[in-house]
OpenMM code with the backbone's topology and positions (N, CA, C; nanometers):
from openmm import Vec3, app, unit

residues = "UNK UNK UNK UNK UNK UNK UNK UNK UNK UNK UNK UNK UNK UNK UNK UNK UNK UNK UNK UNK UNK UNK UNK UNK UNK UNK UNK UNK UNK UNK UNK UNK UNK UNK UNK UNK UNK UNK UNK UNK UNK UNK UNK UNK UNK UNK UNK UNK UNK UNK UNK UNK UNK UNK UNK UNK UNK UNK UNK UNK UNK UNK UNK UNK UNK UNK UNK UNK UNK UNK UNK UNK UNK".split()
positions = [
    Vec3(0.6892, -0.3436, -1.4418),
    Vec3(0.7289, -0.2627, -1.3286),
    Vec3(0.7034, -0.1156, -1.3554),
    Vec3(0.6379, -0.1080, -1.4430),
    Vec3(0.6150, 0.0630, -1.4573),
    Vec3(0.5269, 0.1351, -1.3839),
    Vec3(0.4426, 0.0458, -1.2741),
    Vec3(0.3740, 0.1088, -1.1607),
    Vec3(0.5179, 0.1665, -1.0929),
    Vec3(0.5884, 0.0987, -1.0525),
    Vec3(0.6794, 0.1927, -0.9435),
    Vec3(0.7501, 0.3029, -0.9914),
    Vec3(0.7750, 0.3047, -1.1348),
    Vec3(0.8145, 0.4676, -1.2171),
    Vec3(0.7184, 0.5280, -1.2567),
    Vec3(0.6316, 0.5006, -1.2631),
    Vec3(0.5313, 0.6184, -1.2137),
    Vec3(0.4854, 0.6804, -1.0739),
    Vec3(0.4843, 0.5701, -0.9752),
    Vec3(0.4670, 0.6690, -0.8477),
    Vec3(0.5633, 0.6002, -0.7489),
    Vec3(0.5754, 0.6569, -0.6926),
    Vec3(0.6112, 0.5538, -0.5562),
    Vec3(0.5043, 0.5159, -0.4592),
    Vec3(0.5321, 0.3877, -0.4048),
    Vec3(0.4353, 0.3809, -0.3433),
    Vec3(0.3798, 0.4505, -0.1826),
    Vec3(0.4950, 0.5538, -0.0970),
    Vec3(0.5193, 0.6099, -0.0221),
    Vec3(0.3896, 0.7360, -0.0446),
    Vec3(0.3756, 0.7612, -0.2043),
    Vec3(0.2741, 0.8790, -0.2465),
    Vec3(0.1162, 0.8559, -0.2789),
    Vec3(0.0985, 0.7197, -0.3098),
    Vec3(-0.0890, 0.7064, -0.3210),
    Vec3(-0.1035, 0.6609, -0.2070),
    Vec3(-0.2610, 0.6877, -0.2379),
    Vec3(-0.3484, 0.6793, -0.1246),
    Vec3(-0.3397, 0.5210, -0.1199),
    Vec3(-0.4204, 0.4991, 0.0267),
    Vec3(-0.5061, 0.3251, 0.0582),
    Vec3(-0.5602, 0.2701, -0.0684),
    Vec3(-0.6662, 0.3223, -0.1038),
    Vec3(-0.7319, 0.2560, -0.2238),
    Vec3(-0.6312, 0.1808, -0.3212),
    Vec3(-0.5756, 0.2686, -0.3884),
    Vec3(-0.4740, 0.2654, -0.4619),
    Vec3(-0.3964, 0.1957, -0.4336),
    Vec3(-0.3416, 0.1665, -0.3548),
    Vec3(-0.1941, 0.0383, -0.2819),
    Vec3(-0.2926, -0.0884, -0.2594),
    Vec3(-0.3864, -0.1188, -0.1888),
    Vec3(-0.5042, -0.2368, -0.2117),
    Vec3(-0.4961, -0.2786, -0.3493),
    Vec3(-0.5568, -0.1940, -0.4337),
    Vec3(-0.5770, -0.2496, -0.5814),
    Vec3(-0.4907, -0.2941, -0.6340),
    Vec3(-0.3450, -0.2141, -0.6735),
    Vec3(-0.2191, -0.2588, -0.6763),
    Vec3(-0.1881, -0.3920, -0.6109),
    Vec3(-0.1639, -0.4035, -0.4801),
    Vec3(-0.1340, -0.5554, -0.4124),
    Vec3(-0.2170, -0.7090, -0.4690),
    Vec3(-0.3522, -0.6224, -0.5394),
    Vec3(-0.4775, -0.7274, -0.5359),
    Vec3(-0.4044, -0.7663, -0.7005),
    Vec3(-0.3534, -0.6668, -0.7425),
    Vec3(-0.3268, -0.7194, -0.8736),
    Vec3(-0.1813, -0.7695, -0.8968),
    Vec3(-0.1157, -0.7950, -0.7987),
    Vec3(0.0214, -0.8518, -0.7840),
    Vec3(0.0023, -0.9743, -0.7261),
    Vec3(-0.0904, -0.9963, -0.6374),
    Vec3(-0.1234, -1.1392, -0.6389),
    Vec3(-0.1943, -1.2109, -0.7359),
    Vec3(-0.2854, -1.1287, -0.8294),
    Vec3(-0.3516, -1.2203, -0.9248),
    Vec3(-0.2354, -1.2724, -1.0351),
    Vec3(-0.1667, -1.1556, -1.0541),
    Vec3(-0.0144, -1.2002, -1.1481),
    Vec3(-0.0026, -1.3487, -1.0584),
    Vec3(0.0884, -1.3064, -0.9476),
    Vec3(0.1483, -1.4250, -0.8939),
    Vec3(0.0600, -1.5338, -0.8825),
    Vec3(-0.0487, -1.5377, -0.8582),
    Vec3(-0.1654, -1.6685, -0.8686),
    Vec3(-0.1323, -1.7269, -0.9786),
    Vec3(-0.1771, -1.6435, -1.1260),
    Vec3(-0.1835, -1.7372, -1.2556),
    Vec3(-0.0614, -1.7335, -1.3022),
    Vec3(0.0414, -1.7217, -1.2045),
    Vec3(0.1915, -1.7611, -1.2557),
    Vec3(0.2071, -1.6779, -1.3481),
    Vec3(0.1662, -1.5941, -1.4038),
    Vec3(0.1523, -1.4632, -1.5205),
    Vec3(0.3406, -1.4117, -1.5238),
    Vec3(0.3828, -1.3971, -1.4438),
    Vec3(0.5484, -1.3926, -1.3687),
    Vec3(0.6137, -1.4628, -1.3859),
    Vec3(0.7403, -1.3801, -1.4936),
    Vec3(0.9092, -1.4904, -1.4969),
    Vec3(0.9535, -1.4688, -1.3558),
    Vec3(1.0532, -1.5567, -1.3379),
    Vec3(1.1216, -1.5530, -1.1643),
    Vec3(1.2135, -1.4289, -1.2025),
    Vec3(1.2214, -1.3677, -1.3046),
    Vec3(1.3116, -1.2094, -1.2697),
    Vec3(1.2265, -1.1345, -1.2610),
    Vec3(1.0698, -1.1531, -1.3081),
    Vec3(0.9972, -1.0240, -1.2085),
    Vec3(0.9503, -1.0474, -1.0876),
    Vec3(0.9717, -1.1817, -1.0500),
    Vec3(0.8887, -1.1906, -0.9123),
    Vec3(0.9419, -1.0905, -0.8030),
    Vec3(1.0859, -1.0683, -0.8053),
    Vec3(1.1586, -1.0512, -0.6843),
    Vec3(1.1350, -0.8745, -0.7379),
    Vec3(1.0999, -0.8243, -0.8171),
    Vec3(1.0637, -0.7042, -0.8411),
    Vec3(0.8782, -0.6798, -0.7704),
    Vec3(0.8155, -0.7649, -0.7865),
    Vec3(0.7046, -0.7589, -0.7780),
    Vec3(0.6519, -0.7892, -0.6017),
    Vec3(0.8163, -0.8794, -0.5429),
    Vec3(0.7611, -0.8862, -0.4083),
    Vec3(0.7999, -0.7742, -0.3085),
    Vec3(0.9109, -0.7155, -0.3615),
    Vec3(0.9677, -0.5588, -0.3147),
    Vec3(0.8487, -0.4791, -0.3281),
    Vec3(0.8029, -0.4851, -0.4982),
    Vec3(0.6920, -0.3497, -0.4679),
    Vec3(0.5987, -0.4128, -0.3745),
    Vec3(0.5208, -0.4914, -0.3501),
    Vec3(0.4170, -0.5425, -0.2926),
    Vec3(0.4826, -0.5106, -0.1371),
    Vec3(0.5942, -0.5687, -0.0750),
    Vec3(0.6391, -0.5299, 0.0644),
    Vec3(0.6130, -0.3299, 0.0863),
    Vec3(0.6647, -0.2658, -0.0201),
    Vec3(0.6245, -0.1568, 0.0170),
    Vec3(0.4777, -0.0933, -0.0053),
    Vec3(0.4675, -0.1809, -0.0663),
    Vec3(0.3116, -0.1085, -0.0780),
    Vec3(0.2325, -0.1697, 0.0799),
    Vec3(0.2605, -0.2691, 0.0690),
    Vec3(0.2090, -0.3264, 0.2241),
    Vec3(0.2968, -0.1755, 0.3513),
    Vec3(0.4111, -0.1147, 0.3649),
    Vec3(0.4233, -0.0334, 0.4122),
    Vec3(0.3925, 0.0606, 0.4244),
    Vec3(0.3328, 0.1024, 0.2802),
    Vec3(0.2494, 0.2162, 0.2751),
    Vec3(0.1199, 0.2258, 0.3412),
    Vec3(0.0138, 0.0592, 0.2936),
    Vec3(-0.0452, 0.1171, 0.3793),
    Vec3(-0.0835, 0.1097, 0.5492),
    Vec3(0.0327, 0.0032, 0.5885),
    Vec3(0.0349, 0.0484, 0.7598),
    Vec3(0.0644, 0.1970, 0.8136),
    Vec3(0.1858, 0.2625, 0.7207),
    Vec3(0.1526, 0.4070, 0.7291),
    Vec3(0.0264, 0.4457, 0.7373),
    Vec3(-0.0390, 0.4667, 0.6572),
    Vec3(-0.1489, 0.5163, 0.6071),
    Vec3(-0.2933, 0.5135, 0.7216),
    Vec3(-0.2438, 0.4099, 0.8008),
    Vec3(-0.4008, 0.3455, 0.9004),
    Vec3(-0.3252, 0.3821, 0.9879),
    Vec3(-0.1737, 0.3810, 1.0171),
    Vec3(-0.1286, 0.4512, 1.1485),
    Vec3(-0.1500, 0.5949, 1.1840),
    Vec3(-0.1913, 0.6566, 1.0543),
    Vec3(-0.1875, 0.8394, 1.0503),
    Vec3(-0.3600, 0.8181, 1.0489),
    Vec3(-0.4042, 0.7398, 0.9899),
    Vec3(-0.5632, 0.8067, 1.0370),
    Vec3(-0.5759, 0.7707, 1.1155),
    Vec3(-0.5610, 0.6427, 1.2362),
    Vec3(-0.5444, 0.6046, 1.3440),
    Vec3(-0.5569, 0.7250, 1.4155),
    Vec3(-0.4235, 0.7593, 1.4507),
    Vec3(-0.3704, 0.9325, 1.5383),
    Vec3(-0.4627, 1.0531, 1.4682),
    Vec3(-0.4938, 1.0450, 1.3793),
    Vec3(-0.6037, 1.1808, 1.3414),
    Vec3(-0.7759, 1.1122, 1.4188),
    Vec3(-0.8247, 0.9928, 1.4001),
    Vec3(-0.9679, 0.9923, 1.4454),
    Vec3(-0.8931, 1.0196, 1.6002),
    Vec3(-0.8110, 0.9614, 1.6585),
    Vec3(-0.7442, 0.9739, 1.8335),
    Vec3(-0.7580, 1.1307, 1.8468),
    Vec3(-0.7175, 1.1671, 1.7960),
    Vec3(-0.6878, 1.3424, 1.7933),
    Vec3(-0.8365, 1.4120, 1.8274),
    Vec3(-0.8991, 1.3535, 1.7037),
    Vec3(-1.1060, 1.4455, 1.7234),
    Vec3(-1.1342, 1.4012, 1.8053),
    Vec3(-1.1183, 1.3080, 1.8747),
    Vec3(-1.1888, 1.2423, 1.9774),
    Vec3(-1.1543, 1.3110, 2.0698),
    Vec3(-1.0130, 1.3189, 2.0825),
    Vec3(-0.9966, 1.3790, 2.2282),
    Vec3(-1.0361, 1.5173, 2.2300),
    Vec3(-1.0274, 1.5935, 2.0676),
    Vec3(-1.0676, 1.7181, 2.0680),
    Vec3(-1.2090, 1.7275, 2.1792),
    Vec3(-1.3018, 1.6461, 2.0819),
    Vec3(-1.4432, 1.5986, 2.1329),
    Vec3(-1.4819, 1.6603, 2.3059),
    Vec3(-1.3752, 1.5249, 2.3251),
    Vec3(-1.3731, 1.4951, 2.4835),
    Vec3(-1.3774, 1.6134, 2.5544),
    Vec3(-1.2861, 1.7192, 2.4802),
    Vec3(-1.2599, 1.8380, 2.5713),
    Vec3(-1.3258, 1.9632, 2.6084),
    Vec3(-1.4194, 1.9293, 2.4807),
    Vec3(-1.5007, 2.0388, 2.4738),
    Vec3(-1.6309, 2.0381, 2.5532),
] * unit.nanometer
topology = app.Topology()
chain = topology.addChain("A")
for resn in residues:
    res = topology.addResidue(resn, chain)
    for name in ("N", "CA", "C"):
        topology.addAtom(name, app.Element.getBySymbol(name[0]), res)
């Protein structure tokens, strides 16, 4: 669990929360996980999944934004 004391996941980028998730399922695939880290590992993974719907919701509203800039000009 020392990814989440080092950052939170609220603070990296997309890339970064992908790779992370990709490597919390490969744990959980090869069973690599006692059942006292799973429930650590499915918290971080839920927020990292929050992070990045944040993340596509704000560039979402920023490409919306140029566009309409676009439009206006």
């Amino acid at each position: 669990m020392l990814f989440l004391t080092l950052m939170s996941p609220t603070n990296i980028k997309y890339s970064a929360s992908v790779k992370r998730l990709e490597e919390i399922l490969e744990s959980i695939d090869r069973s690599n996980v006692g059942i006292d880290e799973l429930a650590d590992l499915v918290k971080e993974a839920a927020e990292l999944i929050k992070n990045c719907r944040a993340l596509i919701a704000s560039s979402e509203q920023s490409v919306q934004e140029s566009l309409k800039t676009l439009e206006e000009a």
